[in-house]
Phi, psi and omega in degrees: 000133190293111199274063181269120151285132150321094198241154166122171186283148175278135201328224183241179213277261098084282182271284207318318162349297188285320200286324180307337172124158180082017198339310201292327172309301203274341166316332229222345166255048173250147195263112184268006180286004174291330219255009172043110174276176165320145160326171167295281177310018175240162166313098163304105187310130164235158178261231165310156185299117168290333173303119186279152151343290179197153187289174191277136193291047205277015165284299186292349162222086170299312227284147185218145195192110172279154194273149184271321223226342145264171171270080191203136168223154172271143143249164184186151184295135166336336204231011164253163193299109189329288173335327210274298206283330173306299175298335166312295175293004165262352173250337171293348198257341180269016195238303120014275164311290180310305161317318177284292192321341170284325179109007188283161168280155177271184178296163163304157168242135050229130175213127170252153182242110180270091193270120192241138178257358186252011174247139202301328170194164215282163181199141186221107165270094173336141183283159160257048162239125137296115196285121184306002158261004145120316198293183177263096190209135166219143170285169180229187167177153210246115160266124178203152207286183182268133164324146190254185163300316163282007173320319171073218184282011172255351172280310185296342225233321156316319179287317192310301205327293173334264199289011126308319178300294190324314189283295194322287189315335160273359190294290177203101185275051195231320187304135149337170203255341184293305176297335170275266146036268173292320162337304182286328179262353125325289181308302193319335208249342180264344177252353178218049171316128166250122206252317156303003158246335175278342200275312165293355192273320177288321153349308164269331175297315181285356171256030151213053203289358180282324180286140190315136177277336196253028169247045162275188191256120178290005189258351176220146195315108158233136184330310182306010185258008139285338162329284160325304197302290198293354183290340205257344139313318171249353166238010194244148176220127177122223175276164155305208194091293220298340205263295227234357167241353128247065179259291184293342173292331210282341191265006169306142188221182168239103176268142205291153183272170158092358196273133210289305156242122131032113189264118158226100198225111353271181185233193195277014194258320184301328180265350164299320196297319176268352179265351185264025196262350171283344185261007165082024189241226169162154199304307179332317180290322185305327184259009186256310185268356189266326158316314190281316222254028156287284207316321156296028196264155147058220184278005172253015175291144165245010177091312188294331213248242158274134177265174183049067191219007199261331203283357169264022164030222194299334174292354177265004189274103171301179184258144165275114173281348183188145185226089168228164212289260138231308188287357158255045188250159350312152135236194168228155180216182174196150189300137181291309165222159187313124207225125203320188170263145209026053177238143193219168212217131181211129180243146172255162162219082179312098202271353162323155181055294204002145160282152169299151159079025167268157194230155196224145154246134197256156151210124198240170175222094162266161160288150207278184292315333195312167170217153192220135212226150189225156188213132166240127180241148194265109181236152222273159163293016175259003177110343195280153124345085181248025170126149196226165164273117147255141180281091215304151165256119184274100196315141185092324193263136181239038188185131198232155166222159159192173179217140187231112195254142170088078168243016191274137167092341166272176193266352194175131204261128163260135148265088185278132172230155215225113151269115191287323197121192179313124196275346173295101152328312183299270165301071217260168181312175178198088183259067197222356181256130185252164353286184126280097169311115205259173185208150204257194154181171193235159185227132183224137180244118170253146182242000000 
């Protein structure tokens, strides 16, 4: 287990509750119509299909071998390799393990690991049982190919995911694939961190920050396990984890039976959104502040931002839309492609040459519907932080201006950006409503 600690203030009373232990109990006496659903006249947002994917394959892998000491058995096909089903079962149980130690609940029971050879990648499906307590809760199992002899760290860092999804899911089997996504592959990096398997997934994440953190595929290492990371920095106390599993325990719903998909109403954005509003804050900052301190991944980490992030070196490097000089301002610049909602965007501004006593006027322009939320960060030559802008986001409004004083002695000024999503109060992201719209804007830099 990765020897990372939590530091920061604790949620609003309400997720701290949860974060505390008995997570699955005190989730479930919770009122969620507080979280204000939609109007009646508008589309009740919903999530994934209740029918799972697919049954559990227990034909195709009779041979079977139980943990003595967790609630976990391997299964496997006749023709796979003893060694295959031993080791499986030993990263479930060191996975296992490690989850309790965080303080998280296991999966529902029953959950198996199915080693099949004829499936293509690993996959962890909810059950079509109903939980006898009304909620959206389900047990799982993991169907994956058999470990090969060179798997290395990627067979284990597969399981943990697994049996994180498996945890989410028993949580609330309704969460968005986005929130399970990151979530799973979070957990999965603190009790069997793989660098061959996170490194590409930060990788792609970060050279595309335009694209949405909350559509990923939970069956593969995703990137978006940054998130998670920065929530437990800045609202978590105590061990990690705890922040992003009860986010999702607090979204737990009751789906009408007989119904085709998962009313996942509210979701995690949603308990994120109400829960920072007694701390004076709001989801905008959180995804705002969460925007500057991605840029501070890998060798452009400064220690100040998320920790323990310097070790993805060059894979950590968000992209950049545009890097240009101070003496070649004005420009006006614009995004290569248009960015999704809670997709995010970053332009340099090289401060070489600068004259002393020089001033920068920032001014941007998006597209209607969207809101676009902005931070000017001033940073030093050493790569840190030396201070930032933020520009407020106004509802209604499609045009932001600001001016920026004090550039002497830095190395460049970033301009980070957010696409929040809808500029309708009423109607705030939601990320179980397709497509995601992406939206363009333009930034013009004046000296």
């Amino acid at each position: 287990m990765r020897g990372r600690f939590v530091t920061g203030a604790v949620l609003a009373a309400g997720v701290a509750a949860l974060l505390g232990g008995g997570a699955v109990a005190r989730a479930q006496t919770l009122d969620p119509g507080r979280f204000g659903p939609p109007p009646s006249n508008e589309p009740r947002s919903t999530g994934r299909e209740v029918v799972p994917a697919l049954a559990r394959p227990a034909a195709a892998a009779p041979v079977v071998a139980c943990s003595f000491t967790e609630s976990v058995c391997v299964h496997a096909a006749p023709r796979v390799a003893p060694v295959a089903v031993l080791d499986t079962l030993r990263y479930a149980e060191h996975a296992l393990r490690g989850y309790r130690a965080l303080g998280l609940p296991p999966p529902l029971p029953p959950y198996d690991v199915y080693l099949v050879p004829s499936q293509a990648a690993p996959a962890t499906v909810a059950d079509l049982v109903p939980t006898s307590d009304g909620w959206d809760r389900a047990s799982a199992f993991t169907v994956m190919p058999p470990p090969g002899p060179t798997a290395g760290c990627s067979a284990s860092f597969a399981v943990a995911q697994g049996v994180a999804h498996a945890i989410a899911l028993g949580l609330d089997a309704g969460a968005e694939n986005g929130a399970l996504s990151m979530a799973g592959s979070y957990l999965g990096s603190l009790v069997a961190d793989c660098e061959p398997a996170e490194l590409p997934a930060i990788d792609a994440f970060q050279a595309h920050p335009e694209r949405s953190f909350a559509a990923g595929d939970p069956d593969q290492p995703d990137g978006a396990l940054l998130f998670p990371w920065f929530l437990d920095d800045t609202l978590g106390v105590g061990a990690p984890g705890r922040v992003i599993v009860g986010l999702i325990a607090m979204g737990a719903q009751h789906t009408p039976p007989g119904s085709w998909e998962w009313n996942n109403e509210p979701d995690i954005f949603d308990v994120l959104r109400n829960t920072m509003k007694p701390r004076g804050s709001s989801l905008d900052n959180v995804l705002l502040d969460f925007a500057v301190a991605r840029a501070f991944v890998g060798s452009r980490s400064d220690g100040a931002h998320l920790t323990d992030v310097e070790r993805f070196g060059a894979s950590g490097r968000v992209r950049f839309e545009w890097a240009v000089p101070f003496a070649s301002l004005p420009r006006r610049l614009a995004p290569l492609a248009a960015i999704e909602p809670t997709g995010m965007t970053y332009l340099w501004l090289d401060l070489t040459g600068a004259p002393p006593g020089a001033e920068l006027t920032f001014v941007a322009d998006w597209e209607v519907p969207a809101l676009f939320r902005w931070s000017l960060v001033k940073v030093d030559p050493s790569g840190a932080e030396a201070g930032r802008l933020d520009v407020a986001g106004v509802f209604g409004e499609h045009h932001a201006e600001k001016s920026v004083i004090g550039l002497d002695g830095l190395a460049g000024v970033m301009v980070v950006g957010v696409n929040i999503g809808s500029d309708d109060r009423s109607h705030p992201f939601d990320p179980d409503e397709q497509p995601l719209m992406p939206h363009g804007y333009t930034v013009t830099l004046v000296k």
